[in-house]
Structures are given as C-alpha cells and as structure tokens.
N, C-alpha and C positions, 0 to 999 in steps of 0.2 A: 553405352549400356544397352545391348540389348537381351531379347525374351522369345526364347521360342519353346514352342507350346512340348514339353513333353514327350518319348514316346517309349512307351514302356514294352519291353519280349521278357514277362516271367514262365521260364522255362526249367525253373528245378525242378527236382522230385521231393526232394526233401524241405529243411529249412523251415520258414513261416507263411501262412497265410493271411492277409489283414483282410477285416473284416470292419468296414469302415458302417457306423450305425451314422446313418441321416434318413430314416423315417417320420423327424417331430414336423410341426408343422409352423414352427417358430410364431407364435401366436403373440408373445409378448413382445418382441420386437417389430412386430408388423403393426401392433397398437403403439408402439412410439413412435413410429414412423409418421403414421399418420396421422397424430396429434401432435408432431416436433414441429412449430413456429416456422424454423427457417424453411422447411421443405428440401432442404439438401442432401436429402436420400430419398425422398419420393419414387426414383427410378427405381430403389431395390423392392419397389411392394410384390410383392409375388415371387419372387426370389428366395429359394433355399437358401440357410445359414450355411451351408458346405460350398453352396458357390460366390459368397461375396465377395469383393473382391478385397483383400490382404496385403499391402504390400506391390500393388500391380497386379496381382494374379487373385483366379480365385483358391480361397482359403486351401482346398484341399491339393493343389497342387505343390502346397507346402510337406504335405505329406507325402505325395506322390514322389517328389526332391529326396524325402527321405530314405524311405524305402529304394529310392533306387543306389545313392549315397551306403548302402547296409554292405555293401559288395557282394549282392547274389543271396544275403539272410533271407529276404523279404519275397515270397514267391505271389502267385496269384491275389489279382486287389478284386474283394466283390463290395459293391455299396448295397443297401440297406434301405430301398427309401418306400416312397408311399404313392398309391395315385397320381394326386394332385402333379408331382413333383418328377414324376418318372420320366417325363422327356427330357426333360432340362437335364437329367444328371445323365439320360443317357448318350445326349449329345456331347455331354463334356469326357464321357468316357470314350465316346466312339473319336475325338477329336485330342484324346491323349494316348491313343491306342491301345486301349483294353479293350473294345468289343462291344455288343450292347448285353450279351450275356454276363460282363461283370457286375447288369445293375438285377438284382433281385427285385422287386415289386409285391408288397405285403397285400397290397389293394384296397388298403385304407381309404378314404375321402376326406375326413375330417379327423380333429382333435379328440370330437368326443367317440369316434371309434375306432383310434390307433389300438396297436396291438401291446405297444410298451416294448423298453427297449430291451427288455429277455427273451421274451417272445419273437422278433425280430431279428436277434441274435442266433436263436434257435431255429430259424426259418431259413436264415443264408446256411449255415453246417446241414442242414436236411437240403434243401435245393439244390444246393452246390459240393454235395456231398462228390462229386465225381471229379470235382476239380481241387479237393483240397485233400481227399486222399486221409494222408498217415501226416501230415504236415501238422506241427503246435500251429496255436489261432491268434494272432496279433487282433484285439477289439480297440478300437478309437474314433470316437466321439467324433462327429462330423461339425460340431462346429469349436473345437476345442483344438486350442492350438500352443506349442511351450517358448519359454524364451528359447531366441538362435543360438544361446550355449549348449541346448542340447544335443545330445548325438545317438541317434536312434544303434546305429554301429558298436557305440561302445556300452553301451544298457545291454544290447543283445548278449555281447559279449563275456561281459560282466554279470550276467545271470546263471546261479548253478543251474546245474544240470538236472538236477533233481527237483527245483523249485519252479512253479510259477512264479509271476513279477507282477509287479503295479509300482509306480512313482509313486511319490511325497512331496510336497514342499510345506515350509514352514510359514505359519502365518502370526502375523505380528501381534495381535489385535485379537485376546482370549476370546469376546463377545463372537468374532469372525464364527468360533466352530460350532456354533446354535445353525450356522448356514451352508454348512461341509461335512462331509463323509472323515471321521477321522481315524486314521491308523494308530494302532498301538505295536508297538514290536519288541521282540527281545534283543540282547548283546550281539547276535549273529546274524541282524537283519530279518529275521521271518516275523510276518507278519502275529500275531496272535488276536486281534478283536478288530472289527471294525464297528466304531459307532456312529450311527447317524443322525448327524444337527446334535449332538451334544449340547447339554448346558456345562461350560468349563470348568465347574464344580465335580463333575463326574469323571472326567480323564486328566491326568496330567500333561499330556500327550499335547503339543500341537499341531502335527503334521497331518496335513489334508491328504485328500486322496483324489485325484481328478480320475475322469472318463479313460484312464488308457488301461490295459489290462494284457498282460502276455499268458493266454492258458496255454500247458503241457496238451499236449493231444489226449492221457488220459483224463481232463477233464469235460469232455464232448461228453460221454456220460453221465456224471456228474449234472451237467446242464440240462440235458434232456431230463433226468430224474427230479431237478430241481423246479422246471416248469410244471412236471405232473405234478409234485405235492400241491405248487400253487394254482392249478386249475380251477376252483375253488371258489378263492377268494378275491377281493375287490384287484382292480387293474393295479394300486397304488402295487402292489405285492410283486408285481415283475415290468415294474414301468421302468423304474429306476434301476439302472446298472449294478449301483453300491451294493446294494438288495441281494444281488449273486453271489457279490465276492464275498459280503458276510457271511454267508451262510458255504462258499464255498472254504474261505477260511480252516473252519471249525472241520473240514473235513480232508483236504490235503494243503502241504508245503506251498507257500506265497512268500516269495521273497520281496522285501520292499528298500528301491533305493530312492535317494536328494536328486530334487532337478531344481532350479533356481528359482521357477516360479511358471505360471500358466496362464492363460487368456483363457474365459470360456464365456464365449458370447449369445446370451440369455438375451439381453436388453438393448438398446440403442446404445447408452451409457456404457457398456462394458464394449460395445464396435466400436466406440468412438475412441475410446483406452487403449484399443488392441492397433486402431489405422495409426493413433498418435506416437504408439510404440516404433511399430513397424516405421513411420515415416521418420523418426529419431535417425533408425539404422542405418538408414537407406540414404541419408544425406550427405555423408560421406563419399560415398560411391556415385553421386552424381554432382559432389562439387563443379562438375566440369559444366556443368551444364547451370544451374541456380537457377532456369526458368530463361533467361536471357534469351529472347531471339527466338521463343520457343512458342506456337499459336496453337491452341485449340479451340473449336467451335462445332458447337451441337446442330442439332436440326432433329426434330420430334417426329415420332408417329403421327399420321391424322385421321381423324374419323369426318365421314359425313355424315350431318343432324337429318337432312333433308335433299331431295332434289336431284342427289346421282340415281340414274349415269345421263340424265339428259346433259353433263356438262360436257360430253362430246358431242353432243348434237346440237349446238345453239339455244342450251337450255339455263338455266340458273340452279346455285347447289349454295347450299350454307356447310360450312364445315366449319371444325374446328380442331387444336392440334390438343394432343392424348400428349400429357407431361412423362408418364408411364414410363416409355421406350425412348428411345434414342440412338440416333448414328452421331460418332465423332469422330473429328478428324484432327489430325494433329502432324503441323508441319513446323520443322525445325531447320537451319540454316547447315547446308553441307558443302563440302567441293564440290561432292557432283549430284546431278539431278538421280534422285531415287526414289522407287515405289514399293512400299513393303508389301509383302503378300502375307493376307490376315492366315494369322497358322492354323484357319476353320477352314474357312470358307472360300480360298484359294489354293485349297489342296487339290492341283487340277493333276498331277502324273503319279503322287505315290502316296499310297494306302499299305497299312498293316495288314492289309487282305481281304479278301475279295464283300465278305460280310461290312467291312468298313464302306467298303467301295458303294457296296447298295445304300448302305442308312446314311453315308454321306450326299448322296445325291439326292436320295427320298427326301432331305431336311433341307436341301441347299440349292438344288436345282445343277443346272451345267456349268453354270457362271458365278465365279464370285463376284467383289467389290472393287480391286485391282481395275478393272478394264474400267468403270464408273471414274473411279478417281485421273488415271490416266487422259479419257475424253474430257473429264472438265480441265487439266489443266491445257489443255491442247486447245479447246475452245476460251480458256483467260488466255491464253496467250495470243491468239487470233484477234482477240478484241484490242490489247494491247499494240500490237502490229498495226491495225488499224487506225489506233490514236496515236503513233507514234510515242510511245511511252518505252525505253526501255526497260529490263529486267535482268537488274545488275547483279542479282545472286541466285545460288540455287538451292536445292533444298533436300529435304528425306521425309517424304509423306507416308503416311499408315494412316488407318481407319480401325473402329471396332464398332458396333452396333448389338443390342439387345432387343432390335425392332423383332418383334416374331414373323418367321419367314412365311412367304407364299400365302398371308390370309389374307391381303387387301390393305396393309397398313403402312401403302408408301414406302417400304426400305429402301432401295434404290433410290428414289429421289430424295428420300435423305440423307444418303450420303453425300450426293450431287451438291445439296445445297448446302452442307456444311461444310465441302471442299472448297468448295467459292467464296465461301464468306474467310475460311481459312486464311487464301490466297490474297483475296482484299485486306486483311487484316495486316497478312504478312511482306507485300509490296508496298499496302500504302504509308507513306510516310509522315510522319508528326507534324513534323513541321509545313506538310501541305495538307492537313485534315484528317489524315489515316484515312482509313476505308472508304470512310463519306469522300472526302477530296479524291480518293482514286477513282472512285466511282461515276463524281462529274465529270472527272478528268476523261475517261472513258466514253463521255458522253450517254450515263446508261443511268432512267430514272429510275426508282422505287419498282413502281409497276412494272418493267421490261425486265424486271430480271426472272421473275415465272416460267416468258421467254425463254429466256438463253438457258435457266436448267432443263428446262421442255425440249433446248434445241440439242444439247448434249445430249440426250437419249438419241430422240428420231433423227435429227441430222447424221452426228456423228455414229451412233452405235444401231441404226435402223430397227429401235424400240419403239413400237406403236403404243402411244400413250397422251393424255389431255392434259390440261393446265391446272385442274382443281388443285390436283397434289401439290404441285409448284407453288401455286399460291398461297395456300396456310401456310407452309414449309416456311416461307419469306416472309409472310407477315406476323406469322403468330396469332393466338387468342382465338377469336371466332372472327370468321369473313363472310358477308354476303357477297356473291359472286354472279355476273351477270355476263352472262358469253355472246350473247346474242350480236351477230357480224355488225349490226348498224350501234352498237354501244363501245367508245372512243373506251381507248384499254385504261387511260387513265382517271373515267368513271367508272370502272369496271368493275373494282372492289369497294365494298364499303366494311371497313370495322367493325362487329358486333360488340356490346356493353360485356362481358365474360360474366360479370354479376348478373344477367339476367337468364344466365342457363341456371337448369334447376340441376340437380344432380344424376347423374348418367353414366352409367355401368357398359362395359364390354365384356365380349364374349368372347373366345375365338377357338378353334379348331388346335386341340394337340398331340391328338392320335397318328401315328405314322400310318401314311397307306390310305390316308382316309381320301374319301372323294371331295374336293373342293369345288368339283363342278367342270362343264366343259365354257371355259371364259369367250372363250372365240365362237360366234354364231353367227346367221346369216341377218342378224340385227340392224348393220351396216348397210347389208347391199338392200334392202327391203326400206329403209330410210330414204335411200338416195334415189328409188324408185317409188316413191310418194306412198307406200300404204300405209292407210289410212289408221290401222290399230298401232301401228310404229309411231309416225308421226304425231297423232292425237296423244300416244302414251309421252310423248319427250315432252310434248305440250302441257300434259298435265302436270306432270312433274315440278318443270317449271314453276306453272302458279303454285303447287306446291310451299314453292321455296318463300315465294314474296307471303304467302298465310300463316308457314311457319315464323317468318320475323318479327309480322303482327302478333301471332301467339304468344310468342316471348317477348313482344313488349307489354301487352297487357295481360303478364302471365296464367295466361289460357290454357295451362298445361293436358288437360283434356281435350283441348283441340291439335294439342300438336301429338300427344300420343295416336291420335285417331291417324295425324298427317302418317308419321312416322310407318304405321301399319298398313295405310294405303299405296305409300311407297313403296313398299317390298312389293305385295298385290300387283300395281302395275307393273312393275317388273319382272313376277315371274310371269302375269298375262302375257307381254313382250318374248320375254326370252325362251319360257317353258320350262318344264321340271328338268328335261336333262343339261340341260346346260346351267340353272341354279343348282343342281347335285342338291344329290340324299343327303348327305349330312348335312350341308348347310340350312335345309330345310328342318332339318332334326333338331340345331339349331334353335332355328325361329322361333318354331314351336314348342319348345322347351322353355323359352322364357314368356310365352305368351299361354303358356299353361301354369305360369306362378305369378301374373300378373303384371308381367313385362309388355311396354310398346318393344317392337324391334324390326330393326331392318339393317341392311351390309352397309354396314363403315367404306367399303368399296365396291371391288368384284366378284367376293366372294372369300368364305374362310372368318371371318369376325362381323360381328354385328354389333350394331350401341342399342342400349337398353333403357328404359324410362320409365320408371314406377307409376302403374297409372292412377289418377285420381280415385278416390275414392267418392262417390255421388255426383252431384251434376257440378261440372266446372273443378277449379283447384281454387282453395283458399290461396289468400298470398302466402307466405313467410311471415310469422311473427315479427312485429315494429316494423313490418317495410311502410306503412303507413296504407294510406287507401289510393291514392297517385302515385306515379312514377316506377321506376323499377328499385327492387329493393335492393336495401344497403348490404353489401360484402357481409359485415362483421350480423347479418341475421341471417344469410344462407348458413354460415359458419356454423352459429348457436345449433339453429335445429329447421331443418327446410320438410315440409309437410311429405315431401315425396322421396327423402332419404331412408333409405334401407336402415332398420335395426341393426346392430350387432349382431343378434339372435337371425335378422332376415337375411342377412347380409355371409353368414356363417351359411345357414341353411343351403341358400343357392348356391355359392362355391360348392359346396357338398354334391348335389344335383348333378351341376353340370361337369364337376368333373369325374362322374359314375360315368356319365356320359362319352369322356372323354375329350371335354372342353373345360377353357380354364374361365372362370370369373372374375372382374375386377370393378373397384371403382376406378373412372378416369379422372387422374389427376388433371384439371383445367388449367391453362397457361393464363393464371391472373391477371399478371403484370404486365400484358399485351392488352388487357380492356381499353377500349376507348378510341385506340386507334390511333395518337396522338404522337409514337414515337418512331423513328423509324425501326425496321428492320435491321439496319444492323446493329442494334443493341446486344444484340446477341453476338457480337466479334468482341465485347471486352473481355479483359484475358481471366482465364479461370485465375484463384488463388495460388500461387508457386506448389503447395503441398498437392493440392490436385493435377496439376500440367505436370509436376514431378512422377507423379503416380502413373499418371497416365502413360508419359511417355517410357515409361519402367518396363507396363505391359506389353506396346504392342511395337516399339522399337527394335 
C-alpha cells in the first residue's frame, strides 16, 4: 500500500472552481480533546479539522483525490482559512502543489471574531476573483467529508445545466432534524425550502443537507447581494452556510440529489465515527500487511524549563518533553533495504514551481529527514558489527513528524531517536528480551544512548549540536541534567516527578520569513578563551537549573518564574540582540506583557511560558496538602496558575495577531518518576493506528 502526497496542475478555463471553507477554529473538538481521559489525540491540539488525518491522510486530501478523479471538472482549489491556521494549510497546499496563493487568509484570530462562513465565502470569489474567472463555484466544508460511494464525477455530471446542486441524505431518526438543515424538494429534484433544525412536526421531509454546495457562476451575485442585506445583523445571519442556500433557494433553480450518508466532524465523537469508518474500509486493502512485522515508535518535542544553553558548556539544564508534536517512524519487513522519502520534506529536485521552490525551503530548510533516518541506521548497524549480532532481514522505513520546524523544538533529533528505538524494536527478538535484550546485547546502557543519537548527527552527518535534546528524547517526562566533565554519564540524569510541574504553555514562531535570529555566534570561541561575562553567564545558568528543582519541589512557582526570566536575561546579555533576533524577542515580551515568565525552549523560535504568581510566593494546588509534592488528580482539578478558558482563548488570540501560535504543553505523565525505562516507548501502537500510519507515509 503505498501514498504519495498529491499533485494537482488545474489548468481549465472553464468547468468548476472549489472553494473549500476552513476558516472555523474547531473550538468544540479542541475542548474534547483535551478533557478525553485517554490522551489519544493530544497530538491534534492546534491542528485544523481540514488537516487531521482521515484514513492516513489528512482529511482534505480526500477531496483533493476528488476533484482530480472529476476528469478535468474541477478547476482551481482556494482554501478559506484564518490567522491562527494559515501556515499550516499553507504548507499543506504548497506540499500538494497549489501554491501558497491557493490559501486566502480572512485575518481572523479567534472564534469570537471570525467572519462566518458567507462572509468567507464571499472573501475567496472577491480575492481570487482573477483566478476563478466565469468558472461555477464548488463550496465544501473543510471538515466534512461523504461515504467513498460517492462520486464527485458523477454528481457533476448528473447536474442540469440550468440548476445549481446540493446533496441530501436521509436520516433515520425524526428527532435527528431539530440538528440539520433540511431539504424539501419537488417530483423533478429542485429544491423548494430549506429548513433549519426543524422540529419534525413541521416538514415531512427527512433529507438533510450537509456543507457541499455547487453555485452556477450566475449566483456570485446573488452572494454578494445576499451578504449586503445581512450586514446588519448579528454574525448568526451569515456564519452558517445553510443561511445562503435558503435564501438562495427562493431565488434561483437548486437541484438536489441522494449521497449515502456524510461525516462532519464537529466533536471528538464524530473523529472518532469518521477514523472508525475509514479504518472498516481500509482493511481490506491491507489484509497483507494485519500489522505483522510492522514497528512504529514516536519521540516528542522538547522544551527547556531552565538552564539552556549552558548544556554545551559544561552546565546543567532541566527539560522536559512537549506531548504536543511528535516524529515517527515506521519500519516494516521487505526484500530489500528501503528509505522512503517524506512527500514534504524531501522534495529535494522537483517542485511545481519556482514559488513552491521558495516557501518550501523558507518552511523546511535544504534538508529533509531521509538523510536522519539513513545515518541512524548506518550507525545501528555499526554497533551491531561491533557486537557481532547479525541482521537477518531488511526492511522499508518512512518517517512523518508534526514537530514545527526551525523554532528549537528538537525535530531532527527526534526523529533520530524514534529510528533507533524502531530498529531495536524491530531486530530485537522475543525470545531474547526484544529491545531491552538487544540492547544489552549490544552492550549499550540506558544513559549511552543520548550518545549514539548525539553521535549520528555530529559524527556521522557533521551537525554541531549537545546532548540535552537526546536526553529527554530517551528518557521522557522531565530530566535534571548535569553535564559537567567530572559527573560519571550514568549520574548524570536524574528523573523529575512530571506531577510537580505546574502548568506551561508554549509559544512559537509561524510567520514565514520571520527572523528567528543568527544561532551561530562567537559565544564559543569567547568561552574557550576564558571571558569572564561567557563563562560566569554558563555558570549562572547552571545554578539556575539546581534553584529551579528546588522550586518545583517546594512549589515556589514565583521563584521559578523569576528563574525562567533571568534565563532569557542572561542569554541575550551573552549572545546580544542580533543574534536572539526581533521576533523572538517580540516573543518574549509579548508574553511577559500578559503576565507570562518566558524564555527559548532552545535556540530560538518557541518559548515556554509560566503564568506567574499572583502576590508573594504560589499557593499550592488544592488537597496537595501542606508537604510534599502534589497529587496528579489536583493539578488536574484546578492548578492556581492554569490559564482560564477565557485567559487561555485570549492569549492564543494575541499571539497569533502577532503571528505566533499559543499552546498548552501536553506533559508526558506517564514518564514521572523515572522508574521505567525508556524503551517503553517501543511497544507497538494498536494495529488500527500502525495500520493507519503505514497507509500515509508508505
């Protein structure tokens, strides 16, 4: 089974234009997310509904399949989105070959001042007026998607000539249409009323009406006339879709046909209906495969609490790993040795043109994850050679990652480390321990493997870089870390409690073009020639890290927002304003102007965030008692320095005016304590996701 990414040349004149709406800001699935128990989509927080992934892919590339499937109907795609959301879709368009001018940009920030989805509608036909011409306007719902009997080909087909269109399908359950747009039609298919949320008393009728909509091109006026009347009145009046077609109805030809049925993913509950659908289909088609033989394993973003960058100078650094993002890797049993090249980020020779060519590399840098994956298996195989272990079969590796590129949050090394643990998973055998027994076997402990993913960059690939990242990456949770030459590497980390972080927001850089700063400075060579504002600053840092540990054991939260804030401080005193870069600075102080501690998660590009006390010191946590650190299930309840909904809404808003994205970090819980190893993370996802996975990127 394999998946490659798309790539669309709509070059009619005539035919359809799709105008795909994903301006909302899926608010109600982003509150299930992160009130759902299991944590099993955590990854998607921040994530537009148009890009989750569907079937292996994300959702709209369902649509994409489609339109091109139309035989040439289907001309120019523009998407519809907002602020917050506009890189993300425009990397997904610039990485299925529309361009980044297929994505419009409303300039929303928030929920409570989107434009609604008429208005938006109305926005891409004015903007993109020059590319859609005399073309009818295909409108579809960016996170709505139909069962796979549908055929976007034969609808087109089967539409007079004279009518606009909209789908139907039937719903079983009268009560259902108090919660649907419902169609009424006559003998000949035209539409005649659309009612919205009916009580079933009212229409006879049970055919819904979802998000898709085919206007004639003479209704582009129509539209525009339809927004002025509602300028007006409240946003409800042109938020909603439905809203148009009623009232378009009543004024020209709407033909309405039967599609089987729809997904429209509003909630968690309704993602989790739509993956379970999709993974029904799909199993079929990978009979071949059931999961057998087949390894996946993650490795997370990480942030620094405290302490970088003294952890290349012989300094100590507390980190911890951000649940958030993730690189994975997925290797399965083949004839022959293969390395897939991700269809983003290893588009090294051919682009759709020379505009792709710039916002691919602006987003991705010269390099993709290919070369990553290849030096770690060169360097497992190395170690193997060494222990005399042979490696009796081969394989087909791929990778994908959602880590955000270029702000300091590890990617690279995590994919590093999730190729390794792959590889141990996938050589080691049952019946000698799996991973763990390959790993003694190899003679290689716990702590040394930071190491060898440290030595795959700089040895093998001569990437200058330190051990911090390695080491959360391996361990997980929160780590104190102690660099210092005379501290033996296997005291060198110590576990932090994950229940004694208080709650901690990042920030990061999503504007293209933006300055992230010049990383490389004469920091180095000024170290290794003893001055004294270098040296004293790695020193301070340091103590730093050991005050912060104290802080968070007798959660002193005001003392460590103060650490947090003196961290940056020394660092830009060290490195200087041009080499921290204006934005990152812009940053900083953007969150320390809403009442943010903050400082770089790395080298620049994100920062962690720390709501700060409010008066002298931090109260504990409700019921943590007056000793010790508090209990999990009362950070959970309500932690003194968690952001409102209301506070938590507002800053996202802010920062992404700004042109940075806001989040809470998901914490890796299940690593508190320190007690487990590392590779707990090699056991094998569930077959429905290793299924999934290997769908997309095989």
């Amino acid at each position: 089974v394999s998946f490659t990414a798309p790539q669309y040349d709509f070059v009619n004149d005539m035919g359809w234009a799709a105008v795909i709406l994903a301006a909302g800001y899926g608010s109600r699935l982003q509150k299930d997310i992160e009130a759902d128990p299991s944590k099993q989509f955590e990854n998607l927080l921040g994530q537009p509904k148009g890009l989750l992934p569907v079937g292996g892919v994300p959702l709209l590339d369902h649509w994409l399949r489609a339109f091109r499937a139309s035989g040439g109907l289907v001309g120019p795609v523009i998407i519809v989105t907002n602020e917050f959301f506009h890189r993300q879709f425009t990397e997904w368009a610039v990485s299925r070959g529309l361009g980044r001018n297929a994505v419009v940009n409303d300039g929303t920030t928030s929920n409570d001042t989107r434009l609604g989805a008429c208005a938006d509608l109305q926005l891409a036909l004015t903007e993109r007026a020059d590319v859609i011409g005399d073309r009818d306007v295909l409108v579809v719902a960016g996170d709505t998607l139909f069962f796979q009997d549908f055929s976007l080909r034969a609808f087109l087909d089967a539409l007079p000539s004279e009518r606009s269109g909209v789908v139907t399908y039937e719903i079983g359950d009268p009560q259902e249409t108090k919660k649907r747009g419902i169609i009424e039609k006559d003998a000949t298919g035209r539409a005649t009323r659309l009612l919205e949320k009916p009580d079933p008393s009212e229409t006879t009728s049970r055919s819904a009406c979802p998000a898709f909509y085919a206007y004639r091109h003479s209704c582009k006026e129509l539209i525009t006339k339809f927004i002025a009347e509602k300028a007006s009145e409240p946003l409800e009046a042109i938020d909603a879709p439905g809203r148009l077609l009623a009232w378009l109805i009543e004024r020209t030809p709407v033909h309405a046909m039967p599609v089987s049925g729809r997904f429209d993913i509003g909630n968690l509950k309704q993602y989790r209906d739509t993956l379970a659908f999709y993974q029904q289909t799909l199993d079929a088609d990978l009979d071949s495969l059931k999961g057998e033989g087949v390894v996946v394993a993650r490795a997370y973003a990480r942030a620094a609490l405290v302490g970088n960058p003294s952890d290349g100078f012989g300094g100590k650094t507390l980190s911890l790993l951000v649940r958030n993002f993730h690189a994975e890797v997925k290797v399965r049993p083949t004839d022959h040795l293969v390395f897939v090249p991700h269809p983003e980020y290893d588009r090294d020779t051919e682009f759709a043109n020379m505009g792709e060519l710039l916002l691919s590399t602006e987003l991705n840098g010269y390099y993709g994850g290919l070369r990553l994956l290849r030096a770690t298996a060169k360097r497992f195989a190395s170690l193997c050679e060494r222990a005399h272990i042979p490696l009796e079969k081969n394989f087909t590796m791929s990778y994908d990652t959602n880590i955000p590129r270029m702000v300091g949050l590890s990617g690279s090394s995590a994919i590093i480390t999730a190729a390794f643990r792959a590889l141990l998973q996938f050589y080691g055998k049952p019946e000698e321990g799996g991973a763990s027994g390959l790993l003694r076997r190899l003679g290689v402990h716990d702590y040394e493997m930071p190491q060898h993913v440290l030595d795959v960059e700089a040895h093998e690939l001569g990437i200058v870089a330190g051990l911090q990242d390695r080491v959360i990456q391996w361990y997980g949770g929160a780590v104190h870390m102690d660099f210092k030459p005379s501290t033996p590497a296997a005291n060198a980390y110590s576990p932090v409690p994950a229940e004694l972080l208080p709650p901690l927001y990042l920030a990061f850089n999503t504007r293209l073009l933006g300055d992230s700063g010049k990383v490389h400075s004469p920091v180095r060579a000024r170290f290794a020639e003893g001055d004294p504002v270098i040296v004293g600053g790695m020193h301070r840092l340091a103590d730093m890290t050991d005050e912060a540990l104290r802080s968070l054991q007798t959660m002193d939260y005001a003392k460590l927002s103060d650490l947090m804030d003196e961290n940056f401080a020394t660092r830009r005193s060290m490195y200087g304003d041009a080499a921290v870069g204006e934005r990152n600075i812009e940053m900083i102080e953007t969150a320390r102007m809403h009442g943010l501690a903050a400082k770089f998660t790395g080298s620049g590009g994100a920062c962690i965030c720390l709501k700060r006390p409010q008066g002298e010191g931090a109260a504990p946590p409700p019921s943590s008692g007056a000793q010790g650190p508090p209990k999990p299930e009362a950070i959970a309840v309500a932690h003194p320095l968690e952001l409102s909904d209301e506070e938590e809404a507002e800053l996202k808003s802010v920062f992404a005016a700004k042109g940075f994205t806001f989040v809470r970090i998901a914490v890796d819980v299940d690593s508190s304590g320190g007690g487990r190893s590392p590779l707990r993370a090699l056991k094998p996802i569930p077959g429905a996701e290793m299924r999934g996975a290997v769908l997309q990127i095989d």
